[in-house]
C-alpha positions, -999 to +999 in steps of 0.1 A: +578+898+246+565+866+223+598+848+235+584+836+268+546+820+254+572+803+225+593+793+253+568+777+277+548+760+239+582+744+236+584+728+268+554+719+272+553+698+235+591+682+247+576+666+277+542+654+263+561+639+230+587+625+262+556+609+274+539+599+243+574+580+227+585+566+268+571+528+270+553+519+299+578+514+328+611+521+309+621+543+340+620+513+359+650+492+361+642+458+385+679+445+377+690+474+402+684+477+440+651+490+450+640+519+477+647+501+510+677+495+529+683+464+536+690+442+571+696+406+579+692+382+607+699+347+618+669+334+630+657+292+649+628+285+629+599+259+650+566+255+634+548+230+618+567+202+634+600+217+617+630+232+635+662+248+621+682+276+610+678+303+583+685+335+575+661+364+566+670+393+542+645+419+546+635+457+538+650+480+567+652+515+581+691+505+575+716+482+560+731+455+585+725+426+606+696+432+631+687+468+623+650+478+625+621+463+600+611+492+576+578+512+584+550+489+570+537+455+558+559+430+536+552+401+514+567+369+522+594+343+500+609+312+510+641+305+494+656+266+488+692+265+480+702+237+455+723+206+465+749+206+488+751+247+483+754+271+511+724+298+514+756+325+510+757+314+478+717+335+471+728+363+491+723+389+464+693+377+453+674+382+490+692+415+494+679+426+458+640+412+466+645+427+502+655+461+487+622+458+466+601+451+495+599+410+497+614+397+531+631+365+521+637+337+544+666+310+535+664+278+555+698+264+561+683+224+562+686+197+543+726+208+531+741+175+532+750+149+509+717+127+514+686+154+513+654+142+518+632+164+487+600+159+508+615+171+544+627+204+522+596+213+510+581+206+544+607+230+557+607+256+533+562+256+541+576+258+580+597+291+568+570+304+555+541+296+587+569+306+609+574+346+595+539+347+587+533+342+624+562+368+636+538+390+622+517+388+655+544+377+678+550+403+705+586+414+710+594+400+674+612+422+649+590+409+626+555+421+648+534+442+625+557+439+596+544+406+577+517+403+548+505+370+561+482+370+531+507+369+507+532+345+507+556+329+479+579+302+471+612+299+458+642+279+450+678+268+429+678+231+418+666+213+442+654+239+463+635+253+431+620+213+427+611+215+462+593+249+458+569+229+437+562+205+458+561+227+486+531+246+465+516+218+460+506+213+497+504+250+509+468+263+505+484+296+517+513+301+489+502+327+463+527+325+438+562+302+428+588+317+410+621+295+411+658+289+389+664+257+373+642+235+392+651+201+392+633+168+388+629+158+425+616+121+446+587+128+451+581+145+415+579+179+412+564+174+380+535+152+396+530+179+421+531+209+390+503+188+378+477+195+411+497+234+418+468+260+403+487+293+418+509+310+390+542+301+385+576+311+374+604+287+359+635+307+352+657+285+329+694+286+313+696+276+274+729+265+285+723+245+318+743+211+316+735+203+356+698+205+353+686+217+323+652+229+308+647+199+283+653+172+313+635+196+341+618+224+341+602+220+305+584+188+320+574+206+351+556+237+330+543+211+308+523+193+338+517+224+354+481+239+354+481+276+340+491+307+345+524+294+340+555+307+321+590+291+315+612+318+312+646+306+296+678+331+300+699+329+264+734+319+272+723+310+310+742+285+331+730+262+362+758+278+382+750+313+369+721+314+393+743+314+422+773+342+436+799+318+428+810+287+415+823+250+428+831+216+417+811+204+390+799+236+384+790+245+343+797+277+321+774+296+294+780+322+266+771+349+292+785+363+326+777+355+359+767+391+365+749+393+332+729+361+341+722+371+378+711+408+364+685+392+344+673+368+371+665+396+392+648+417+367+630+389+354+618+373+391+614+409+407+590+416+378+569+384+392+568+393+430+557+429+424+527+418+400+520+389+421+526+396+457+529+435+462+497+435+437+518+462+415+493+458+379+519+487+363+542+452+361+520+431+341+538+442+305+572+431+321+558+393+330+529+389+310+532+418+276+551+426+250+578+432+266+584+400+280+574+384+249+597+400+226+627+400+256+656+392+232+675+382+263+651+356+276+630+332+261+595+333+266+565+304+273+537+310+288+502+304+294+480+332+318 
């Protein structure tokens, strides 16, 4: 007859010492998909004087091109491809922030051999005042789905320098978070220097295309806190992307390893800066991301 109260003691002490010895959010893994489905579309972006192609990636009711917008409200990130790279190239990265509830939008301009830095930023601003206003825009898959209030930057290379400059002259952008980002004309590091809204540098230690000590470590340097340099051990400029090409480089770690920490790492940064998500905050500002023995950490909140 004592069996059962000894029973139900036991349990009961299991689960609370579960919960006492669990760190805060080890149930969460961002490197995996998150909760939402998610759908694609080829869109003709016009605003702001702007005009051209991109694609959008963006949580769903199911997987595929076209399907319906997922019940709610989403944050917004525009996504600059590097130098002569294709936006197929990031595909796993929009699906992965779409899956987590960020609708990511990937102009397609500016892909030839003679970019202008300054047009991409303009464009990648346009990206973002165009899906901000979908959210209003009768017979728009986008109607009633947009967080116009909280928008974000992104980029690879060149795309990531342009993200900075892009911040620089958007009064509406909350937050940057963006891989390798290059040295651009004009500076990215000039425009770091007058950007106040937090941002992300994701780095590779072993980046021989555009690496930190050349690039990004100037750009955090000039840029106003909170800012953080976050620097991927054995990371590659070409890890950042789904595949290689000529001139591409190598590091001491996988493509898949590399790309599994960039979306941790980033994903981390969107839900504690755009989706407002404070159970985050060890994972980009903590002990945890201090003491990451897989990334490097500098920063300044």
């Amino acid at each position: 007859m004592r069996s059962w109260p000894i029973r139900i003691c036991a349990t009961l002490l299991t689960s609370l010492l579960f919960l006492i010895s669990a760190p805060a959010g080890a149930a969460v893994d961002l490197s995996v998909p998150g909760s939402y489905a998610v759908g694609y579309a080829d869109v003709s972006v016009s605003a702001s004087g702007r005009s051209f192609g991109a694609r959008v990636y963006y949580p769903a009711t199911s997987a595929g091109s076209g399907t319906a917008v997922a019940a709610g409200r989403f944050p917004a990130v525009s996504f600059g491809h590097g130098f002569f790279q294709s936006i197929s190239k990031y595909a796993s990265l929009g699906r992965h922030w779409a899956s987590w509830g960020t609708i990511t939008i990937m102009p397609t301009s500016q892909g030839g051999l003679f970019p202008s830095h300054s047009a991409f930023a303009d464009d990648l601003n346009a990206a973002l005042t165009w899906i901000a206003a979908q959210d209003t825009t009768t017979g728009s898959r986008f109607n009633a789905h947009v967080r116009a209030d909280r928008l974000g930057l992104s980029g690879h290379s060149m795309g990531g320098g342009a993200s900075v400059l892009a911040a620089a002259r958007n009064a509406s952008v909350r937050t940057v978070t963006n891989l390798a980002a290059a040295e651009t004309n004009p500076s990215a590091v000039a425009a770091a220097a007058t950007t106040s809204v937090p941002m992300q540098l994701v780095a590779g230690t072993n980046d021989t295309v555009a690496g930190p000590s050349g690039h990004q470590i100037p750009i955090y340097n000039a840029k106003l806190a909170p800012k953080q340099l976050r620097t991927i051990v054995g990371g590659f400029h070409c890890g950042f992307t789904d595949s290689g090409g000529l001139g591409c480089d190598s590091g001491s770690i996988s493509r898949a390893t590399q790309q599994a920490i960039t979306r941790r790492v980033t994903t981390a940064w969107l839900l504690y800066y755009l989706h407002d998500d404070a159970t985050h905050h060890d994972a980009v500002w903590g002990t945890s991301a201090r003491n990451d023995p897989a990334v490097r950490f500098l920063g300044v909140q």
